[in-house]
C-alpha positions in Angstrom: 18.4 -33.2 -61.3 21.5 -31.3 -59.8 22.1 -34.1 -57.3 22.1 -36.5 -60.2 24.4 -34.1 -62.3 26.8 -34.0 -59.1 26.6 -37.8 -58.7 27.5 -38.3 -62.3 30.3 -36.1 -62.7 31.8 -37.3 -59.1 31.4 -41.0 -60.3 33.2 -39.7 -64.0 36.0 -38.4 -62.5 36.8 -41.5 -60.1 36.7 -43.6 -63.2 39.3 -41.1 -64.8 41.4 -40.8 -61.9 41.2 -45.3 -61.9 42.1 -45.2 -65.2 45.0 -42.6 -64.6 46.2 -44.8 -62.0 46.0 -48.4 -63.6 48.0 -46.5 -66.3 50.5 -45.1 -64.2 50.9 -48.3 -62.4 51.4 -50.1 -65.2 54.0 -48.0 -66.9 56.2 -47.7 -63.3 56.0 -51.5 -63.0 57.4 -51.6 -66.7 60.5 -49.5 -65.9 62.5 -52.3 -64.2 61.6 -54.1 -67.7 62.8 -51.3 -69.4 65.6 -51.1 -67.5 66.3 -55.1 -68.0 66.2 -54.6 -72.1 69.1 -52.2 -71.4 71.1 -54.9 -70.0 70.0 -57.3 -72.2 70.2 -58.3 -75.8 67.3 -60.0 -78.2 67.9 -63.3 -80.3 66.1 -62.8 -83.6 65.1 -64.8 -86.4 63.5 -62.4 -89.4 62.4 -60.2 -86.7 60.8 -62.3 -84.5 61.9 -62.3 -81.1 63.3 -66.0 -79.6 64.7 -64.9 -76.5 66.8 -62.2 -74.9 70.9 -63.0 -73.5 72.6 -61.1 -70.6 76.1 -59.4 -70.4 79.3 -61.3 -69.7 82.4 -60.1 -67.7 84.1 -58.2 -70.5 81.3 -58.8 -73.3 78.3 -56.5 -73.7 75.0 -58.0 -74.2 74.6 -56.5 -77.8 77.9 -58.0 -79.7 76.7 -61.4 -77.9 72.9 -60.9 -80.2 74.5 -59.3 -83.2 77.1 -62.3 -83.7 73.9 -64.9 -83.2 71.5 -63.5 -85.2 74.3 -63.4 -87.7 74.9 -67.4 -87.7 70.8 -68.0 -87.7 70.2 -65.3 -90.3 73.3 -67.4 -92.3 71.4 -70.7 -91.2 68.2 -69.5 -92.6 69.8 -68.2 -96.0 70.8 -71.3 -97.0 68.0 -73.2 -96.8 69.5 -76.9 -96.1 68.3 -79.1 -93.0 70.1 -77.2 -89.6 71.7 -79.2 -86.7 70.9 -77.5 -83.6 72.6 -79.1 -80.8 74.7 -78.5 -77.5 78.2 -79.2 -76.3 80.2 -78.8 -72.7 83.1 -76.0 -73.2 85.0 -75.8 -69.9 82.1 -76.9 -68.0 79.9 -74.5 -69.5 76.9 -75.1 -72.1 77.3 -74.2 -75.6 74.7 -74.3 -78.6 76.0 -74.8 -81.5 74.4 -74.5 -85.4 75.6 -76.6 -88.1 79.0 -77.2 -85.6 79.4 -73.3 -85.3 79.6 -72.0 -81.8 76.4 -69.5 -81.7 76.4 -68.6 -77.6 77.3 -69.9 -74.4 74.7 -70.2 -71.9 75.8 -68.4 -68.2 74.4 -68.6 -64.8 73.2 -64.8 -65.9 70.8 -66.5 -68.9 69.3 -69.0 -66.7 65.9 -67.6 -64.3 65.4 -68.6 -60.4 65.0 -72.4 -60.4 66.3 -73.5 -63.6 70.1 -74.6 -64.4 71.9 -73.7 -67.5 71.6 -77.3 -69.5 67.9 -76.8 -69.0 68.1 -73.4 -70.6 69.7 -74.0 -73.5 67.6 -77.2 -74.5 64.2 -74.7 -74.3 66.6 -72.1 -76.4 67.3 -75.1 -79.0 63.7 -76.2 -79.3 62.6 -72.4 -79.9 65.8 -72.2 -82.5 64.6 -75.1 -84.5 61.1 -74.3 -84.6 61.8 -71.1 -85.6 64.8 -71.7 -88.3 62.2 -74.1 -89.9 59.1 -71.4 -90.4 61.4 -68.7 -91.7 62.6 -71.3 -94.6 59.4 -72.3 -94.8 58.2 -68.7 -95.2 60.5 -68.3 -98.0 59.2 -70.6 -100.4 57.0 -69.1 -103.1 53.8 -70.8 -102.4 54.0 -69.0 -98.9 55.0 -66.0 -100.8 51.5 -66.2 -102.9 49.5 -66.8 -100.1 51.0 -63.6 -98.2 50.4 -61.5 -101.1 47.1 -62.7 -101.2 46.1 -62.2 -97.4 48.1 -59.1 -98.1 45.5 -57.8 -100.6 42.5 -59.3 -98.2 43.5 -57.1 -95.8 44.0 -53.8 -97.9 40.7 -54.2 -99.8 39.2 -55.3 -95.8 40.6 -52.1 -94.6 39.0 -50.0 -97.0 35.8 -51.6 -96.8 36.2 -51.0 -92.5 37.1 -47.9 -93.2 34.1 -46.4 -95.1 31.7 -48.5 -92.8 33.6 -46.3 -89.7 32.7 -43.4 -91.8 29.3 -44.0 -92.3 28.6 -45.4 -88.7 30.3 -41.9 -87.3 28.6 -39.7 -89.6 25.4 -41.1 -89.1 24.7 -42.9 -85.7 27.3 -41.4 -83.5 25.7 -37.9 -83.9 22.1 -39.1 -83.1 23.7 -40.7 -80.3 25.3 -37.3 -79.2 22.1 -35.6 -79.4 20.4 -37.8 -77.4 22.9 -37.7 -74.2 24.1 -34.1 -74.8 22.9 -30.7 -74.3 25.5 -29.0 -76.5 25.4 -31.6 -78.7 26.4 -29.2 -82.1 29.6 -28.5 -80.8 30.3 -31.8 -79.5 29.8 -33.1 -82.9 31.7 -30.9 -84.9 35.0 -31.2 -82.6 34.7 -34.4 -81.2 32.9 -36.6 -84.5 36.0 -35.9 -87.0 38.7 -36.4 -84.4 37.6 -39.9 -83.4 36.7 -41.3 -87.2 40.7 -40.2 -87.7 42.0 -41.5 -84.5 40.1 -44.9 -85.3 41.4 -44.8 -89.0 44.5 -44.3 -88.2 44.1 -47.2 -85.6 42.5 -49.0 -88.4 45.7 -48.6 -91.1 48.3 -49.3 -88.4 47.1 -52.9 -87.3 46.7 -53.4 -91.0 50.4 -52.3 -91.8 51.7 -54.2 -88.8 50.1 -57.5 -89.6 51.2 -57.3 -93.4 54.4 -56.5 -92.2 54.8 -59.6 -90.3 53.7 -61.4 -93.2 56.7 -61.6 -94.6 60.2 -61.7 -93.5 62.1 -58.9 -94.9 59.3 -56.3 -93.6 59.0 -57.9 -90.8 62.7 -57.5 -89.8 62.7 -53.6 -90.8 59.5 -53.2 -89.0 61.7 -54.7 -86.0 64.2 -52.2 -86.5 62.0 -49.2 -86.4 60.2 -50.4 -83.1 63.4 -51.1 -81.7 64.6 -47.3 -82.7 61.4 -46.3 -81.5 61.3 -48.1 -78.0 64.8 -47.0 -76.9 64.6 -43.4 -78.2 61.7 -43.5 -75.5 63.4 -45.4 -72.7 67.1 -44.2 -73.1 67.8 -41.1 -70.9 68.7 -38.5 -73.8 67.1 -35.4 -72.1 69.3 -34.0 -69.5 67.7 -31.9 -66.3 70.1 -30.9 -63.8 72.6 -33.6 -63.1 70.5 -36.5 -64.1 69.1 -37.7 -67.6 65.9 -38.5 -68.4 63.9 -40.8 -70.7 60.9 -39.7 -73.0 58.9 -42.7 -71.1 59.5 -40.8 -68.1 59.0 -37.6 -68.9 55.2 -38.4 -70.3 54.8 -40.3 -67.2 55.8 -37.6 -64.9 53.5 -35.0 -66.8 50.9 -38.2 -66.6 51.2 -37.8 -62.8 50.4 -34.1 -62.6 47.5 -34.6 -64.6 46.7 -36.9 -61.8 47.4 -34.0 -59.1 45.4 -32.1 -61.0 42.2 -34.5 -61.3 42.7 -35.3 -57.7 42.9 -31.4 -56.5 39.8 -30.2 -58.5 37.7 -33.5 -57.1 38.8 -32.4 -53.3 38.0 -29.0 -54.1 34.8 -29.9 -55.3 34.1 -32.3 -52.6 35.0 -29.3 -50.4 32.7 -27.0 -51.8 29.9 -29.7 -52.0 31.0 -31.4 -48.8 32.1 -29.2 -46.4 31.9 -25.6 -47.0 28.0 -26.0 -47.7 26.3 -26.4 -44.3 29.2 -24.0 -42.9 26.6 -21.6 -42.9 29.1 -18.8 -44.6 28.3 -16.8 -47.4 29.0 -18.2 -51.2 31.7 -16.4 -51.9 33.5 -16.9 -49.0 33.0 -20.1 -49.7 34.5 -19.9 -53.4 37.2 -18.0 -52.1 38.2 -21.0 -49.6 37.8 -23.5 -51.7 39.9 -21.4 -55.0 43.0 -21.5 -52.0 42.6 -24.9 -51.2 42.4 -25.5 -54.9 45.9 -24.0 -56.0 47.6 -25.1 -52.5 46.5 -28.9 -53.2 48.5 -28.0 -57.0 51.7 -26.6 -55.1 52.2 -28.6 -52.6 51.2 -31.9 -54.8 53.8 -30.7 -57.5 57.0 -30.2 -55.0 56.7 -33.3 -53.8 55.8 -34.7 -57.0 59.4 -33.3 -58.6 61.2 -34.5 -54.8 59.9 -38.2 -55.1 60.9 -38.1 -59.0 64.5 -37.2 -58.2 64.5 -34.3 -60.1 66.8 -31.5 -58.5 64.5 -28.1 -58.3 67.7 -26.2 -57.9 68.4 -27.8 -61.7 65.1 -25.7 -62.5 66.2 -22.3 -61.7 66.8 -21.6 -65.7 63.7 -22.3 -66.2 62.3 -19.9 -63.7 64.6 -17.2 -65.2 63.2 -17.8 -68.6 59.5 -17.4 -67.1 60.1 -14.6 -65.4 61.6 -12.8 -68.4 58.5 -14.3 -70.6 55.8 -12.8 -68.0 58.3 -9.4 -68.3 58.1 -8.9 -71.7 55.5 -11.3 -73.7 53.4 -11.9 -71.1 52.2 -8.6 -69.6 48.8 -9.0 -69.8 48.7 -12.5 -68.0 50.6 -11.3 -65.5 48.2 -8.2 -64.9 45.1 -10.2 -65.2 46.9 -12.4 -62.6 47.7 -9.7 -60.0 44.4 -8.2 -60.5 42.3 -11.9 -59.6 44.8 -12.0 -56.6 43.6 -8.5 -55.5 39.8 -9.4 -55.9 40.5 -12.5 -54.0 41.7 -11.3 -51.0 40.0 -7.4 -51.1 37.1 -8.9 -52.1 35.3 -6.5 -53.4 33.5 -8.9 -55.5 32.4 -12.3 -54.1 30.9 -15.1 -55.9 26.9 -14.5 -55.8 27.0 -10.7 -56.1 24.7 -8.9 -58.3 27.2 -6.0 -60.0 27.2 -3.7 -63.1 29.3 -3.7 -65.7 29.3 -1.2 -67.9 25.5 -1.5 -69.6 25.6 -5.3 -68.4 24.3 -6.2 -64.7 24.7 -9.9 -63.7 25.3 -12.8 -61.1 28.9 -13.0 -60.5 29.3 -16.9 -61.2 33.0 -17.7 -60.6 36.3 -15.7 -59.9 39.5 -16.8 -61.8 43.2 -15.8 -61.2 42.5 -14.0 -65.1 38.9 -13.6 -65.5 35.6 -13.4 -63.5 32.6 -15.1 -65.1 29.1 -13.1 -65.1 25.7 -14.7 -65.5 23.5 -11.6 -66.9 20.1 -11.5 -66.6 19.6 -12.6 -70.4 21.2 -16.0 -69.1 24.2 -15.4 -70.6 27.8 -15.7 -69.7 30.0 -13.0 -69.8 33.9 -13.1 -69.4 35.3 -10.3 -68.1 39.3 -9.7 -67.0 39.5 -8.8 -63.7 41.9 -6.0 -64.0 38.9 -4.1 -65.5 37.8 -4.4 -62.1 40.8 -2.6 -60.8 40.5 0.0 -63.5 37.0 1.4 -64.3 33.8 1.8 -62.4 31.3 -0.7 -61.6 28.4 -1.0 -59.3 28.2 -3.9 -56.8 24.5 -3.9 -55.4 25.7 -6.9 -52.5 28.5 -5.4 -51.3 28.2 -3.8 -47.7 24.7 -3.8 -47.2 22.3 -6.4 -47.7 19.7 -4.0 -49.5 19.5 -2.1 -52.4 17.3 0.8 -53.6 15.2 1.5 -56.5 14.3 4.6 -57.9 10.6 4.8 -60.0 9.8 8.4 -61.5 6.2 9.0 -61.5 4.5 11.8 -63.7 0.9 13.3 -62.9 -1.5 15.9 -64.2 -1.8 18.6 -63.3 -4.7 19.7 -59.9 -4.3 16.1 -58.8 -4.4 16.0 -54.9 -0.9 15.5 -53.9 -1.7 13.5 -50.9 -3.8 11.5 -53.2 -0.6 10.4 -55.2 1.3 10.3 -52.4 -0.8 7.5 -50.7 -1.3 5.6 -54.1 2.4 5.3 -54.1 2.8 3.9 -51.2 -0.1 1.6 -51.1 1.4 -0.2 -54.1 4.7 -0.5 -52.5 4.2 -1.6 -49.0 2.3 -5.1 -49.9 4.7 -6.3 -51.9 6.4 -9.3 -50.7 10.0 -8.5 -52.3 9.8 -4.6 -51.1 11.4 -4.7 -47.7 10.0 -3.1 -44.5 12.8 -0.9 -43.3 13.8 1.1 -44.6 10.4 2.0 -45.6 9.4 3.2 -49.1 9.6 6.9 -49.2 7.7 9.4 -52.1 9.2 12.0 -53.1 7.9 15.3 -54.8 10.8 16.3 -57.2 8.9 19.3 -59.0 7.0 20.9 -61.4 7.7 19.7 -65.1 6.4 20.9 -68.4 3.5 18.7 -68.8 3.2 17.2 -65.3 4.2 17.1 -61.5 7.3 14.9 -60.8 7.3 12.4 -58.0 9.6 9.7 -56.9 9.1 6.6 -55.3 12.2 4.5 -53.2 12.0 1.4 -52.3 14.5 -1.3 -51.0 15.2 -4.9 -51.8 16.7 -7.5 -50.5 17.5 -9.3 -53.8 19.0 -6.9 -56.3 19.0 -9.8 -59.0 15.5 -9.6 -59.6 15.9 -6.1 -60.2 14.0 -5.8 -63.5 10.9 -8.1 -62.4 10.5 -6.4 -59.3 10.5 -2.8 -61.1 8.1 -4.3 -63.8 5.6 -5.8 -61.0 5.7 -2.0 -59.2 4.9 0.0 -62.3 1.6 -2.3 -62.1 0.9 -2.0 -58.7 1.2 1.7 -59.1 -1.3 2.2 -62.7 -3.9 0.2 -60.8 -3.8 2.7 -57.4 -3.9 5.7 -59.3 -6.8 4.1 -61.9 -8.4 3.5 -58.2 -8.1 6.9 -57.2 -8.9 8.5 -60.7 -5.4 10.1 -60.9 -4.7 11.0 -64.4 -0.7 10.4 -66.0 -0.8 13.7 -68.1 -0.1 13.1 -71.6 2.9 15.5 -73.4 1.5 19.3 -74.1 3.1 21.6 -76.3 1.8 25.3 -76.3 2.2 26.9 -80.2 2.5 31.1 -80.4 2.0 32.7 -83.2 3.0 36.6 -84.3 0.1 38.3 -86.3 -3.1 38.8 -87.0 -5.8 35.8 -87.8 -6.9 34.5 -89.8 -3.4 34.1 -91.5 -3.6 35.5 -95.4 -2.5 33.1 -98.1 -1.3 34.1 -101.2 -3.6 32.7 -104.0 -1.5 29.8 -105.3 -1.3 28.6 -101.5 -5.0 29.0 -102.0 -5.8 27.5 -105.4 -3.9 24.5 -104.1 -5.8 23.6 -100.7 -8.9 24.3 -102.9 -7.9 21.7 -105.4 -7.1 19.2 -102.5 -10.6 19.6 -100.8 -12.8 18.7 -103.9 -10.1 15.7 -104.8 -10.7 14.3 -101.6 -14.8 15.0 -101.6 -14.6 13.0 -105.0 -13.1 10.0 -103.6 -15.4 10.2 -100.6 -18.5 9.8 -103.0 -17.0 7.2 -105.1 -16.5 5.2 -102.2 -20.0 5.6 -101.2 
């Protein structure tokens, strides 16, 4: 089951780090687009798109669009027949609307392999077609059928949107429950935030295809993606001496979360891999592998930021405004941070020791640069900040010597033959499999007590993690040699003294009331019988 739990999580993460990477690709090979549309200019026609027009020497790309779409939008307004046609200026093509001069094709406008007369007749045919639908889209019997469809879709999106509802609230957790081991939580964080994201999803696609529906939304719904797209692409942030774009920024955070996927996978495949038939302990093996870790993330971030272009010498405010965070609202990250460095490299505490802490004793399960993770015996995990480590006392039973010792008071009675006990002690500690050989058990005689003689038997293990079993298994082992051996375990005494003479005098009430008890109690008995 752990090799199928390792397979599975390997195989999860290369199919994130594939999707990562298709979407990284795909938005760097979009930035020379992105870069084009800065160059470039669309033709519109009620928001859609016909084509896009370059710069001229001396002209900008967007007054060329702006006094186009003015002449179509004035075509389109008027709703007579347009003449679409085009005419030789000085050697150059030039489409004209109704006889008005609405651009001038260039050498820039034309793509590898096609000349400029070829160019302009495709720009004509998509002019025409298009004048024609938005006239056509302004009669009112389109108009009644958009407000129609319109509705469709609004009373479809509502009926979508409650059957969303009702599939995520009903199959999706079943579905959960079967694949998922902590299922509850699952559902209660990951249920809700899906049935919005897909609502949300849902109401979009519904306001976008209204939208387009008709041509007055569908021209401000234009506008807004155009604002949108270009507050994303245009380099507004400045870092250093360059400016960067929104675009790039997510992208660049996109690729560290890429560094990161990548860094825990090697680390794991080093731990798994590698540092597993080294033959060195686990937490040396922890420690190696939380180096590598953080090295893979350093390294993979500086030249991360030196590919990018961005100047690290731009970032030095930054580092100023950190270090006077850590100094003054961050003291306690930056203590638990100094402390897991100190474990780390002291270590003190590996991963695998057995320790106490406080009234808690568990595995120690992982070591963190804040906190170290503690499997107790109860199966439970406990967080605790490593500078407590630093701090207060605790007991590490692995640390320096491979065995540890128990201690396991024995009482007896009284006259019992102490070399008796002693040999019942020992018996039931030198056959047990988990009691180690040397150092040998020892017994102890410790003293005289008020009900019993006190002895003590020692014996070492070699795995302090089943401390508690192992204790539990000897107190048996030890019952049945003394039972063996008809040794008693004294039970508590308690000598009373009294001052006077007896029989102690009552006075007559004390009397009177004992008497009365006696014969209530003799009544019952005979009623009973």
């Amino acid at each position: 089951m752990s090799c199928l739990k390792l397979l599975w999580s390997h195989r999860t993460q290369t199919i994130w780090i594939f999707i990562l990477s298709f979407i990284l690709t795909c938005s760097t090979s979009l930035m020379p687009v992105w870069a084009q549309a800065n160059s470039t200019a669309a033709i519109t026609v009620d928001g859609r798109v016909l084509f896009r027009v370059s710069r001229l020497e001396g002209f900008d790309a967007q007054p060329r669009a702006d006094y186009a779409n003015e002449i179509l939008n004035r075509a389109v307004q008027s709703g007579e027949p347009v003449t679409v046609r085009v005419v030789q200026i000085n050697d150059l093509p030039v489409i004209q609307v109704n006889g008005v001069n609405l651009l001038t094709v260039t050498r820039k406008d034309a793509p590898e392999g096609m000349t400029r007369e070829e160019q302009a007749q495709q720009w004509i045919s998509r002019i025409e077609f298009a004048i024609k639908l938005a006239q056509e889209q302004r009669r009112p019997e389109y108009i009644r059928k958009a407000i129609l469809l319109s509705a469709f879709c609004v009373v479809g999106a509502i009926a979508l949107s409650f059957a969303l509802g009702w599939i995520w609230r009903n199959w999706l957790p079943r579905l959960i429950q079967l694949r998922q081991r902590n299922a509850p939580q699952l559902i209660e964080s990951f249920v809700p935030l899906s049935l919005g994201f897909v609502r949300v999803c849902l109401w979009l696609i519904t306001v976008i295809y209204i939208s387009n529906q008709f041509a007055q939304t569908r021209i401000w719904s234009r506008r807004i993606i155009d604002v949108l797209f270009f507050s994303f692409v245009e380099p507004i942030i400045p870092l250093g001496d360059k400016s960067y774009s929104a675009i790039q920024l997510l992208i660049l955070l996109g690729l560290f979360a890429g560094i990161l996927i990548v860094s825990s996978s090697a680390t794991k495949l080093l731990r798994t891999r590698i540092l597993l038939f080294t033959g060195i302990s686990r937490g040396a093996q922890e420690t190696i592998a939380l180096i590598a870790c953080y090295t893979l993330i350093f390294i993979g971030t500086l030249v991360l930021l030196q590919l990018w272009g961005l100047d690290l010498s731009s970032l030095n405010i930054f580092a100023g405004v950190l270090g006077v965070g850590i100094g003054l609202g961050l003291q306690g990250i930056a203590k638990e941070f100094v402390s897991g460095l100190a474990i780390i490299f002291e270590r003190h505490i590996e991963v695998g020791d057995f320790i106490n802490v406080g009234e808690y004793m568990g595995t120690v399960e992982r070591i963190g640069l804040r906190s170290t993770q503690i499997r107790t015996l109860d199966e439970v995990a406990m967080i605790v900040p490593n500078s407590r480590f630093l701090e207060k006392e605790f007991v590490n039973w692995n640390h320096g010597n491979y065995v540890s010792r128990i201690r396991l008071p024995v009482p007896v009675a009284f006259g019992e033959d102490l070399s008796q006990v002693r040999e019942a002690l020992i018996d039931a500690a030198k056959d047990y499999p988990h009691v180690v050989s040397q150092p040998a058990p020892r017994v102890f005689f410790i003293g005289y007590g008020e009900s019993s003689l006190e002895f003590e038997l020692l014996v070492w293990i070699a795995d302090p993690r089943r401390h508690p079993q192992i204790k539990s298994d000897l107190y048996f082992r030890i019952d049945n040699s003394l039972r063996d051996r008809n040794i008693q375990i004294p039970f508590p005494q308690r000598d009373l003294h009294f001052r006077g003479s007896l029989p102690v005098e009552l006075s007559p009430q004390t009397e009177a009331d004992l008497n009365n008890r006696l014969n209530n109690g003799k009544g019952e008995e005979s009623k009973t019988e």
